[in-house]
C-alpha positions, 0 to 999 in steps of 0.5 A: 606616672606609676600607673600608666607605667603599670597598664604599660606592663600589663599590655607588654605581658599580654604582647610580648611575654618572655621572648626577645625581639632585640639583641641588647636588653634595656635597664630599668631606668631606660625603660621609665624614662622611654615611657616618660618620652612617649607619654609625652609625645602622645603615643598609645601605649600598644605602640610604646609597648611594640617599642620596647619589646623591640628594644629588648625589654623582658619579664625579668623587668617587670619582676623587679618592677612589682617587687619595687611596687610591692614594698613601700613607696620609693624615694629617691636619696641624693649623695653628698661629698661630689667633686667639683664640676661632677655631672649629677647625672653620674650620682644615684640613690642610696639604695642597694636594692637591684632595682630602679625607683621613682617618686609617687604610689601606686597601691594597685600596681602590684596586683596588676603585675603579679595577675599578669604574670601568671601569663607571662609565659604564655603569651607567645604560644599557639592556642594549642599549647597554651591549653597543654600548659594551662593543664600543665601547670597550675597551683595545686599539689603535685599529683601524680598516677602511674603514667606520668613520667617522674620529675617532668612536672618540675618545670611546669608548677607555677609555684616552682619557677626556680628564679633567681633571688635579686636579693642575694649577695652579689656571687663573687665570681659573677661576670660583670657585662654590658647592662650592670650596674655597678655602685661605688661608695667612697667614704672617709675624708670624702664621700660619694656615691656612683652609680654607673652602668656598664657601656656597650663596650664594656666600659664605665665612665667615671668623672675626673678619671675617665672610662674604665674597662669592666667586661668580662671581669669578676666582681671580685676582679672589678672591685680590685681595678676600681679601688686601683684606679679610685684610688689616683683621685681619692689619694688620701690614706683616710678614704675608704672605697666600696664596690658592689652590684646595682642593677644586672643586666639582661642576657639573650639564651636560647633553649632548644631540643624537646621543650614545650616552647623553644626559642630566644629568651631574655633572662635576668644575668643571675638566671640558671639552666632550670630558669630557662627551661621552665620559662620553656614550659619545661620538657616535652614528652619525649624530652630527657632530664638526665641530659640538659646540656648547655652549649656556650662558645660553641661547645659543651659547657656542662651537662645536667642530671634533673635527677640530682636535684630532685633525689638529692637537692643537689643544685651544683649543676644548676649552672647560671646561665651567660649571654648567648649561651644555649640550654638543649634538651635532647631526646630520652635514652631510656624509658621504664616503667615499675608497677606494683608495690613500689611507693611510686609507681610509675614512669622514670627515665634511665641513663645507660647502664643504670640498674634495677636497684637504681631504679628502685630507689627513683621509686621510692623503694618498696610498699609495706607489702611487696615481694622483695626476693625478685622482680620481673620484668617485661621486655622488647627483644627486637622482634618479640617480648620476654620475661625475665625474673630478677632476684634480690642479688642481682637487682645492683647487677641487672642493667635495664633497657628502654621499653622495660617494665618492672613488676612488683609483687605483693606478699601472699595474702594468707598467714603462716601462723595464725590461730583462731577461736570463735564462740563463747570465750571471753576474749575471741581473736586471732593468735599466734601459733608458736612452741608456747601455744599449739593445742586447743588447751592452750588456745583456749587459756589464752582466751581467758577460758570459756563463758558461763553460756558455753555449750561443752559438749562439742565444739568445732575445729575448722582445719585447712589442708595442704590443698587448700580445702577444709575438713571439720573435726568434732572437739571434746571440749569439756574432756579436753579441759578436764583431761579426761580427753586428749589434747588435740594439736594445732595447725596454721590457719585452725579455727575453733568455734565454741558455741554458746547454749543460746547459739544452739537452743531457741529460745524465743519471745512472748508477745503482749498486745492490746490495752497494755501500756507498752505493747510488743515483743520480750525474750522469754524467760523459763517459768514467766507467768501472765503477771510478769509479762503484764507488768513487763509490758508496763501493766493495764491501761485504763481501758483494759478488760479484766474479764478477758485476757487471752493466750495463743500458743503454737503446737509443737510436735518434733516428732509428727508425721502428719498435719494436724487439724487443731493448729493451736490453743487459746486459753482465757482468763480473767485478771484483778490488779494485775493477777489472774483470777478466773483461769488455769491456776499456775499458768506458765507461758512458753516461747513464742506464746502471744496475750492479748489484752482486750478492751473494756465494751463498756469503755469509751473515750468523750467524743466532742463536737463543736457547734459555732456561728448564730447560737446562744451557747457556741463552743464544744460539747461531749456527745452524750449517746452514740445517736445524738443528732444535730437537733439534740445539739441545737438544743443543748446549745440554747438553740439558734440566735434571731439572726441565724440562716438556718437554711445555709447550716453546714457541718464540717466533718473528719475523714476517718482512715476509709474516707482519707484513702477514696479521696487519695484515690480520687486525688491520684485519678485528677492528677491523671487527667489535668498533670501535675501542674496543674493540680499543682497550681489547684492546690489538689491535695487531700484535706482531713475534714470535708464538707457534709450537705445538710438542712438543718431548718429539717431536722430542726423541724422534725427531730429524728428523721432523715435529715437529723444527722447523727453526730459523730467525732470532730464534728463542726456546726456553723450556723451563720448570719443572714446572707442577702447576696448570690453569687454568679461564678463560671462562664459568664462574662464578668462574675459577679455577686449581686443582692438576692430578690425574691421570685427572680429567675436564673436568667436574672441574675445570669444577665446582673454578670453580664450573661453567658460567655463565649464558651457556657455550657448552659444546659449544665448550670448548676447551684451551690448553696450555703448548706453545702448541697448542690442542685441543678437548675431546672426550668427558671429556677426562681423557687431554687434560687435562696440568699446565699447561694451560688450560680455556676455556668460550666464550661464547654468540654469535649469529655469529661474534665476534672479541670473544669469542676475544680475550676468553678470550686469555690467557698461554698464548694470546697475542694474539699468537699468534692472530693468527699462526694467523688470518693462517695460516688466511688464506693 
């Protein structure tokens, strides 16, 4: 039941939101039990929830409802001690809690309620203003900027809803009407417990004595007529009675004027006026806070000032609202603006004959830097604007108007007071100019004096003017401390700048490059010799000449009138362990000096190669000479095995910084012509080793000749197996690889692929063999053709397409490799 109870609340939240429809409101008992009934005449729950709205049922409900479902599982308790032929009607729950409960759980229903209250208010509203208040209010901090109008956002944060606490103590003074609930205990002799509810008319109906009359009456007022009237029944002195407050009832208010959404609303009997207005969705933009009014029985009952609440706290005012009253929000009277260094600048509204201090204290006062003496402020005179200044004795005085806007200033940025000193002193900063420091003396003392490095001979004092221009003045510092000069007075805003000796003379650097082991610049240092820089510079490396050792110097002449034609010296000397030996004796570097420290000519690093595949001794080997060449490191590896296809030999190499850079060229020219896509999905990119066609049966053949390579770097000689197959790759109609035969043609192995495709460019076929080398077909080809090797038919291109030769690369023509022979044709 509860939960179709629950899916009921949530269809009249999106239905019927917050605005009554009938003229009487219904209990929460009422309203379980209707649904009890329609469940079980099979009505939908649209028509239940159309039912109910018109029958007065309200969001104040459906609060208590998810406050019930909320806590813990409801039970219901029965009372003891009834009078005889008592209806059991008339008996209800021990609870005191102003709420209704029912048997079962429902452990989502208060998740679904509370997810849908968060609508509730804006169900009714056009799709206009449903966006406004979805802006309007939400649950974050309270934001505000310079054009929002101070407090209108109050009635429009969710979190802020200013409902009334239905867990309160009953107030004394609160009315009882048509709707309440009120319960009376008695205990003692007797005991029992009613609970009644206040009928239409005003009155509860109590067994064995009858209807008594409870409208309009305090609960303090009610409680005294029922002890009366109980007491005719419950005659014996022993018996205790008490009376409180169950279930309140539902009241019908109209909010009017300038609020977001005005019209009828069904309110909880403990509602206030602040209740009202943000189920309203608070004021309009032209709505006043100062001047909520309440109209009941036709007349003003109270005026409200939002203000008081906000600046103060004080809720006095914050009146709890009856049946029928009506909340009106009139328009503002008067509507300024303050700006500048105040803590809050923006719009406030003003009461007639508030004043500017008044509205100085709305803003919160004034920022750590404004101008306090006066204020200016910007008004409409009826046909045109005028400036009015405002002085601090006349802010309590001066009434403002709607329309004004107040400006406040900032304090001047400049000091009235201030000293400085820059430069070599051990404690440089600002200070105060005051009767106990005023003279470049005793600035000076107060920066703990000068430093070690301080040039004495003259200093600096900057000096401001009275027009606000600077003029410098020459300083003797040196006579000034040792008072053989006068002391010079201080002003506001002085600046003295003492420089260091370092600030005025270059002192430079020497530089050290070469086979050192720590290479780069140092700071110069009277007297350094070559030795200090070296052992500066971390000493010799290994490869270092100790025969030759140079020093540049620059020439310089201040004071030269022509150019000259000898623009430097070199000077050379020889070292041992780190000390000149073979040189100028007494040598002495001077700034801006640079060494370089040649390498050994007879120094050289191992070069390693690798030789892998069908040799007896694989692996890496150190080149002997400059020269080797490939049939020295068959050779030195016990030459070939009797399964290695010495034809198909191929050598890997590394690209030096020159080769690197033509392939990057080569690289960026692809991508140019196939996009970067493509080149993407290609994997084009520049490798660090490439492919080198050679024939090593030739150089095997004839040890020194051209095919012989030298060898150099990084190398890799791979002598592989016998391989018996020939691949068929391009523009064929299935490529395939097929065993090698002896003495066949192209066109052979051409047809085992199942011959040209559609789009071959036969003309163009072209070999790869397993050396790396590439040939094209000529004639037949059948003295081309060897084991291993590979057949490609390009495809037909209307130009010159890079996408084509990258699309027949394949293991025997790497990318690679392509890329090595394109960079060497570009030379």
């Amino acid at each position: 039941m509860r939960r179709q109870f629950v899916r009921l609340a949530l269809c009249l939240f999106l239905l019927g939101g917050s605005v009554a429809y009938a003229q009487s409101g219904m209990t929460d008992n009422q309203v379980i039990e209707y649904v009890q009934q329609a469940l079980q005449q099979g009505k939908d729950q649209q028509t239940i929830a159309m039912e109910l709205l018109a029958k007065g049922a309200t969001q104040e409900q459906l609060l208590r409802l998810k406050s019930q479902y909320s806590g813990a599982t409801g039970a219901s308790a029965t009372g003891s001690g009834s009078l005889a032929g008592e209806d059991s009607s008339l008996l209800g729950s021990d609870s005191r809690a102003r709420k209704t409960t029912s048997n079962g759980t429902e452990e989502d229903a208060s998740e679904f309620l509370e997810t849908s209250l968060t609508n509730v208010d804006k169900s009714m509203w056009s799709e206009d203003m449903q966006k406004t208040m979805k802006k309007r209010r939400k649950l974050t901090t309270v934001v505000t900027s310079e054009n929002d109008v101070f407090g209108r956002n109050i009635f429009n944060i969710e979190q802020l809803t200013f409902q009334p606490n239905l867990s309160m103590a009953t107030p004394e003074n609160y009315r009882l009407g048509p709707g309440d609930e009120v319960i009376i205990d008695v205990w003692g002799a007797s005991q029992n417990t009613m609970r009644l509810e206040i009928s239409p008319d005003g009155y509860v109906n109590i067994i064995n004595l009858g209807p008594v009359y409870l409208n309009n009456m305090t609960i303090q007022e009610a409680r005294q007529l029922l002890k009366q009237e109980l007491g005719k029944i419950y005659a014996d002195s022993g018996n205790n009675i008490q009376v409180t407050l169950g279930n309140i009832r539902t009241i019908q208010v109209n909010v009017m004027g300038e609020v977001m959404a005005p019209g009828t609303y069904a309110l909880s009997s403990l509602s206030t006026v602040f209740h009202a207005l943000y189920v309203a969705g608070g004021v309009s933009d032209i709505g006043s806070l100062r001047n909520v009014q309440v109209a009941r029985g036709g007349k003003t009952f109270a005026r409200l000032d939002v203000y008081e609440y906000i600046m103060k706290g004080q809720i006095q005012d914050d009146i709890r609202l009856q049946d029928g009253d009506v909340v009106i929000v009139p328009t503002y009277d008067e509507l300024v603006k303050i700006t500048g260094k105040v803590k809050r600048p923006m719009f406030y509204e003003m009461k007639n004959g508030e004043s500017a201090a008044t509205l100085l204290k709305y803003a919160g006062g004034f920022a750590s830097d404004a101008y306090k003496k006066s204020i200016r402020v910007l008004r409409k005179d009826g046909k045109e604007f005028s400036v009015k200044t405002v002085n601090d004795i006349d802010y309590s005085a001066f009434k403002l108007l709607d329309g004004d806007v107040i400006s406040v200033d900032s304090i001047l940025n400049r000091f009235n007071n201030r000293l400085e000193v820059k430069g070599a002193v051990y404690h440089p900063g600002v200070f105060e100019l005051s009767g106990s420091l005023n003279t470049v003396r005793q600035l000076v003392e107060k920066a703990d004096g000068l430093l070690g490095d301080a040039f004495t001979g003259r200093a600096v004092l900057y000096r401001e003017r009275e027009n606000l221009t600077k003029e410098v003045l020459p300083v003797d510092i040196q006579g000034i401390l040792n008072g053989t000069s006068p002391d010079i007075a201080l002003q506001k805003n002085d600046i003295l700048y003492i420089p260091s000796i370092h600030d005025l003379q270059d002192m430079g650097k020497v530089t050290i490059s070469g086979e050192v082991n720590k290479p780069g610049s140092y700071t110069y240092a009277d007297h350094m010799s070559l030795e200090d820089l070296v052992i500066t510079a971390g000493g010799l490396k290994e490869s270092a000449s100790l025969v030759r050792v140079d020093v540049s110097r620059r020439i310089r002449d201040p004071r030269g009138t022509t150019e000259p034609d000898v623009i430097g010296q070199n000077f050379s000397f020889g070292l041992k362990d780190g000390f000149v030996v073979d040189g100028e004796a007494g040598f002495e570097l001077q700034p801006y000096d640079q060494v370089f420290v040649r390498r050994s000519p007879s120094y050289n690093e191992q070069v390693n190669v690798t030789v892998d595949g069908e040799v007896l001794f694989r692996g890496d080997y150190t080149l002997n000479t400059k020269s080797e060449r490939l049939s020295s490191l068959i050779q030195r590896a016990g030459g070939v095995s009797r399964y290695a296809y010495v034809r198909g030999a191929k050598l890997r190499r590394v690209a030096n910084e020159e080769e690197l850079r033509r392939m990057e060229d080569v690289v960026k020219m692809m991508r140019r012509e196939i996009g970067d896509a493509m080149a993407n999905t290609l994997g084009l990119k520049v490798d660090s080793t490439f492919t080198v066609g050679i024939d090593l049966e030739a150089a095997l053949a004839n040890p020194g000749g051209d095919a012989d390579l030298v060898l150099r770097e990084g190398d890799v000689l791979t002598v592989p197996e016998y391989n018996n197959t020939v691949k068929v790759n391009g523009a064929v109609m299935m490529p395939n690889t097929v065993s090698y035969a002896a003495g066949k043609s192209v066109k052979y192995y051409l047809s085992q692929a199942g011959g040209y495709s559609a789009n071959a460019k036969k003309s163009q076929k072209f070999i790869i063999y397993m050396n790396g080398q590439v040939a094209e077909v000529k004639g037949s080809g059948k003295k081309q053709i060897e084991p291993g090797c590979e057949i490609v038919v390009p495809n037909k291109t209307k130009k010159f397409n890079f996408a084509n030769i990258v699309s027949n690369a394949t293991s025997f023509a790497s990318l690679a490799t392509m890329l090595a022979s394109l960079a060497t044709m570009m030379k």
